[in-house]
Every structure is written in structure tokens, then in C-alpha cells.
C-alpha positions as CSV (number, residue, x, y, z in Angstrom):
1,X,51.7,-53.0,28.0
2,X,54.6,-50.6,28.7
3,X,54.3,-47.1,30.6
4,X,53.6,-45.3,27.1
5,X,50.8,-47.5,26.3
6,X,49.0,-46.9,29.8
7,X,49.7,-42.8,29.9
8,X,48.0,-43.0,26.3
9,X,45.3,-44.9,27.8
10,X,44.8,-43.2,31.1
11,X,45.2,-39.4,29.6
12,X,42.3,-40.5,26.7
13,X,40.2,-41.5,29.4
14,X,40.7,-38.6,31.8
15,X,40.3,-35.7,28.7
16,X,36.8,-37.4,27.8
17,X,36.0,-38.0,31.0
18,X,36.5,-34.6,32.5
19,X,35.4,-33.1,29.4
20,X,31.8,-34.9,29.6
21,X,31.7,-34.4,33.2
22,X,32.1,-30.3,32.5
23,X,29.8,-30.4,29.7
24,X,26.4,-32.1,31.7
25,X,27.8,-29.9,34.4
26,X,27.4,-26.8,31.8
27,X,24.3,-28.6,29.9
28,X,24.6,-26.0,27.0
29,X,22.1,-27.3,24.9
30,X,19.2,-27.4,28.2
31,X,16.4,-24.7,27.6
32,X,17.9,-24.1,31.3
33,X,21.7,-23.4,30.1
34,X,23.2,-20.1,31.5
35,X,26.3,-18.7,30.5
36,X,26.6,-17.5,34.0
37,X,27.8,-21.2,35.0
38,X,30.9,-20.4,33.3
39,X,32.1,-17.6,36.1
40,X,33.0,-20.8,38.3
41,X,36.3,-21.3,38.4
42,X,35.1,-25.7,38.5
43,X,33.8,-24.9,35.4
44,X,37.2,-22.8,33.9
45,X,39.2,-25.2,35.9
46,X,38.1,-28.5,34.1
47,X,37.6,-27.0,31.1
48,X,41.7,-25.9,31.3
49,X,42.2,-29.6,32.3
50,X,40.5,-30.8,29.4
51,X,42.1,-28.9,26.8
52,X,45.2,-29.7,28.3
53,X,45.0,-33.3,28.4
54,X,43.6,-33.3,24.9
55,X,46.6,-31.9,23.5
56,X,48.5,-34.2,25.9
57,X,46.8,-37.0,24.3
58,X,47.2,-35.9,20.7
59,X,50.9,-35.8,21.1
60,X,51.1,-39.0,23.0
61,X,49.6,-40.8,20.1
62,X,51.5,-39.0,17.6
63,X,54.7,-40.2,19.8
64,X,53.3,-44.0,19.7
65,X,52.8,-44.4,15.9
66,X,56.1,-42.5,14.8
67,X,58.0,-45.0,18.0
68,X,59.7,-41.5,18.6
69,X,60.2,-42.8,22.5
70,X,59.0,-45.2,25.1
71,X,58.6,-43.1,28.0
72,X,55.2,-41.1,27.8
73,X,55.0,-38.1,26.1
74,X,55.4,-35.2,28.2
75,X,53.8,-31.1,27.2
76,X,55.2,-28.0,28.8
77,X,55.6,-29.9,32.2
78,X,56.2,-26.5,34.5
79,X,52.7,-25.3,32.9
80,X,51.4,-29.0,33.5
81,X,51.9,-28.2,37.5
82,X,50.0,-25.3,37.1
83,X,47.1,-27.1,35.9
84,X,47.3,-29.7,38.4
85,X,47.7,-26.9,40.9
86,X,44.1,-24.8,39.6
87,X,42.4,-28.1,39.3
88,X,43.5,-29.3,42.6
89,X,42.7,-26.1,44.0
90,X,39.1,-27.0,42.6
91,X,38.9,-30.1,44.8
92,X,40.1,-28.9,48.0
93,X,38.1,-25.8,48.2
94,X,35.0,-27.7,47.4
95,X,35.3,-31.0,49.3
96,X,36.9,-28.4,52.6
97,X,34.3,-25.4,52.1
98,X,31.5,-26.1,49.9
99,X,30.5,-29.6,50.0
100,X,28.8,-29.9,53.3
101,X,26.4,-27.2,52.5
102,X,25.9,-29.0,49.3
103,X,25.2,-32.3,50.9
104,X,23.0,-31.1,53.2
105,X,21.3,-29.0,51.1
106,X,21.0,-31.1,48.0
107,X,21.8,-34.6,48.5
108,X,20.9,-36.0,45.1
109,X,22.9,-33.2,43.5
110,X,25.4,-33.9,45.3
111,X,26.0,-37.5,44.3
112,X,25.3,-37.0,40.8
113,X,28.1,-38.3,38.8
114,X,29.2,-35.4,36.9
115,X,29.4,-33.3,40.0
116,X,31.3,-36.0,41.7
117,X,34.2,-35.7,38.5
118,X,34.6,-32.0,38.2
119,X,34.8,-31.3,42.2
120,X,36.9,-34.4,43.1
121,X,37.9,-37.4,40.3
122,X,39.3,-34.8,37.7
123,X,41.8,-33.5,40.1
124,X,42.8,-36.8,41.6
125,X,43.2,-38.2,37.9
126,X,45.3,-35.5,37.5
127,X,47.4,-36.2,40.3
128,X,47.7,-39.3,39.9
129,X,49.2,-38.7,35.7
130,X,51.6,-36.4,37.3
131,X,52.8,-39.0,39.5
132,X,52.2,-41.8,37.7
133,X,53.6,-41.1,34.0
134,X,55.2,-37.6,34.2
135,X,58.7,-36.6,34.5
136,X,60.0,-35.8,38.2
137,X,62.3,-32.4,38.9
138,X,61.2,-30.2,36.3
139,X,59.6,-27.9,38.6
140,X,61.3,-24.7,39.6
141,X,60.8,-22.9,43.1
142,X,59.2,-19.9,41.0
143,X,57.2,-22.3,39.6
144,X,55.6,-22.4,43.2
145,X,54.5,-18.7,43.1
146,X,53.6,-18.4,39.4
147,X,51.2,-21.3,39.8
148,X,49.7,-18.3,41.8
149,X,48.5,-16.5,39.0
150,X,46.1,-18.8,37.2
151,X,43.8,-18.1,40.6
152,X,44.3,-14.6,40.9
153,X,43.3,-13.6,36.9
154,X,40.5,-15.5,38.0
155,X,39.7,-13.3,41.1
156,X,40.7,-10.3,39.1
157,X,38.1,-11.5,36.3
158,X,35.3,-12.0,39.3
159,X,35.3,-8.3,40.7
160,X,35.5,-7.2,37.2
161,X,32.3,-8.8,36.6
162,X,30.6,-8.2,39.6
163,X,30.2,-4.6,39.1
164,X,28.2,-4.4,35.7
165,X,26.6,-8.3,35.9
166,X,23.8,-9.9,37.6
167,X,23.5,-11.5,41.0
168,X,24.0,-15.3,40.0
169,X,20.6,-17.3,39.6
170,X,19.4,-18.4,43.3
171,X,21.6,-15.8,45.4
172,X,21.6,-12.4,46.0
173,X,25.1,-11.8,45.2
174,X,27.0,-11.3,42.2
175,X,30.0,-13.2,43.2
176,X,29.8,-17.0,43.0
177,X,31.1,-18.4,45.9
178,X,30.3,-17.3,50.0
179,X,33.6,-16.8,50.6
180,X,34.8,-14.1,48.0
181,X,31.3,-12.4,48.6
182,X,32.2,-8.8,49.1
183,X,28.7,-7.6,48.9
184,X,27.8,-10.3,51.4
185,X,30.4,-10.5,54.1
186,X,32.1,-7.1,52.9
187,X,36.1,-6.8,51.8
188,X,37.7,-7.0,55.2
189,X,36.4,-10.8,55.4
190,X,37.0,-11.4,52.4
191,X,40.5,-10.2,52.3
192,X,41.2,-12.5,55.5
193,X,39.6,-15.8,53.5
194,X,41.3,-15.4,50.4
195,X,44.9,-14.6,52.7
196,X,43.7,-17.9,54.7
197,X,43.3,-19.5,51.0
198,X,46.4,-18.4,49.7
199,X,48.7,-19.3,52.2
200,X,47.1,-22.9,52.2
201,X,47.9,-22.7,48.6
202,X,51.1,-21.2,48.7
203,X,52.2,-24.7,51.4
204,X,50.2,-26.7,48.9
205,X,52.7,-25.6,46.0
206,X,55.3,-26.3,48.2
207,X,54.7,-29.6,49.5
208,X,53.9,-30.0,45.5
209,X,57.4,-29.1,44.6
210,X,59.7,-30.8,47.8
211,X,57.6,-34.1,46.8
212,X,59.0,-33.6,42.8
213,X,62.4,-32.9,43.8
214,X,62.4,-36.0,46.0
215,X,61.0,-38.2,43.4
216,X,63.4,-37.0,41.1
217,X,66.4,-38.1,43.3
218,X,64.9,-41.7,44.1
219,X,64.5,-42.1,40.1
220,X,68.0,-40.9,39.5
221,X,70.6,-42.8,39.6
222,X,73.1,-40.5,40.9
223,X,70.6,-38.8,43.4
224,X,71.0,-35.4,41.5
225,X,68.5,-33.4,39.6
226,X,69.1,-32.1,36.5
């Protein structure tokens, strides 16, 4: 089995996996389903992931059965790092922020499988595709800040909501998450979490981009990127 052959594998199995994880996350055909569950960016995140990877997978197989190459298929890498950047972002925020509330508050929750995948498998799958099967030194250092935006549309699509919906089920405030809570902490602490966030990001993209340029000059033969 040749490098093709496993990316085909391996992407398959990450788009049904991350896509069944989000949907028993979502449960839209539960008496209980809200449509509110899909404000969290875990939920817009994976979904993005999914869709992604589908497409990914489509034209890996179409690649396979016409023999059109025998490196695996690659799809709009510089928007592929953005993906891994938003689902990545899902992971670190969760397992850094949110998961020792969660544990403590809901252990059995907590270890449920499909919670498990969206917070923390999905974006180490992903990872692990880019490094694994994907195509080193594509990346551009603009790349770093536009990988920026897929968060903030979020934010931007957050406070837009917040003042005409709902508090979310369970909480008294009508954002989703304790740390963008302006009617909770107010917007001065919020401000200073989401500049804490972003520059974590911001180094994240970096270290993101440094480590694709260097694998890029260990699998060229010449040491140059293109």
C-alpha cells in the first residue's frame, strides 16, 4: 500500500468519523435537538472539517481510479491550513479552558465518545493528514494572519446574535462560552481574553508555518522551497 492508498484511507475515515461525531454531538433528529447547538464554533468547526475532507476524499478517489498520480491528492492547500488552524483552535481552547469544568462537572459527558472526537481526535487527525500526506511549503506568511479570519467572522457572527437571541439553554448568557461573555464578565475582560487568545493564536500560526517551511527543505532535494 503506497502513500495514496493510505491518504485515501485515512481521509475516508476521518470525514465519517468527524462527521458522525458532530452529528450525535448535534442529535438533530432528538425531541431534545436545538438549533442553538450550532452557535458553537466545535460544532461549525467540525462541520468545516467534514465538508472539507469529504471533498478531499472525493477527489482522492477520483485521482486513484483515473492513476492521474501517486502522491495523494491535495485541495486548495493554503485554505487546508486554515481548517487545520479553526479546528485546532477547537482543541486547544477546550482541552486548555473548558475541559476541567467539564470533567468536573460532568464526568460521563465528558468521556462520551463523540465529545472526545469533536474537542480533541478531529483536530489531531487533522494534524496528523497535514503532516502525514500533504504537501510541505505551500503556506505563505499572510497565510498566518488570514487564517485569522475564519475566528473572527465567527466572533463577529456571536455579538450579532447575542443582541436579538436567547440566553443559551442552562446559562444565563447569550454568548456560548465564559470567556467571550460580555454580559457576564463585561467587554473590558473580554477584550483582554480574546487579545490573550489571539496572540496564542497568532504564535500558533507561526510555529504552524516555520514547521512547513522546514519540512519542506528536509523533503527537497536542493533545500529550497518552491
Amino acid at each position: 500500500m503506497n502513500r495514496q492508498h493510505g491518504a485515501l484511507i485515512f481521509r475516508t475515515f476521518l470525514c465519517a468519523a468527524s462527521a458522525t461525531a458532530t452529528l450525535f454531538q448535534i442529535r438533530p433528529f432528538s425531541p431534545s435537538f436545538s438549533p442553538v447547538i450550532l452557535s458553537y464554533f466545535t460544532i461549525q468547526s467540525n462541520i468545516l472539517v467534514s465538508v472539507y475532507f469529504l471533498f478531499l476524499s472525493i477527489r482522492s478517489w477520483k485521482e486513484l481510479i483515473r492513476h492521474e498520480s501517486q502522491e495523494p491528492a491535495t485541495l486548495t492547500p493554503r485554505f487546508k491550513g486554515a481548517v487545520t488552524m479553526a479546528i485546532m483552535l477547537t482543541g486547544i481552547v477546550y482541552m486548555t479552558l473548558l475541559a476541567p469544568g467539564h470533567l468536573a462537572s460532568d464526568p460521563r459527558s465528558f468521556f462520551n465518545l463523540s465529545n472526545l472526537f469533536v474537542h480533541g481526535l478531529t483536530p489531531l487527525m487533522v494534524l496528523l493528514d497535514w503532516f502525514l500526506f500533504s504537501k510541505k511549503g505551500l503556506f505563505l506568511k499572510k497565510d498566518i494572519f488570514l487564517w485569522t479570519l475564519i475566528p473572527i467572522v465567527y466572533l463577529t457572527f456571536i455579538i450579532i446574535r447575542a443582541q436579538f437571541a436567547e440566553p443559551f439553554p442552562g446559562s444565563s448568557s447569550r454568548y456560548p462560552y465564559a470567556f467571550i461573555a460580555i454580559d457576564t464578565y463585561g467587554l473590558s475582560q473580554v477584550l483582554l481574553n480574546l487579545l490573550v487568545i489571539s496572540i496564542i493564536y497568532i504564535c500558533i500560526g507561526w510555529g504552524y508555518y516555520a514547521l512547513d517551511r522546514t519540512l519542506r527543505k528536509k523533503e527537497s532535494p536542493t533545500g529550497n522551497s518552491p
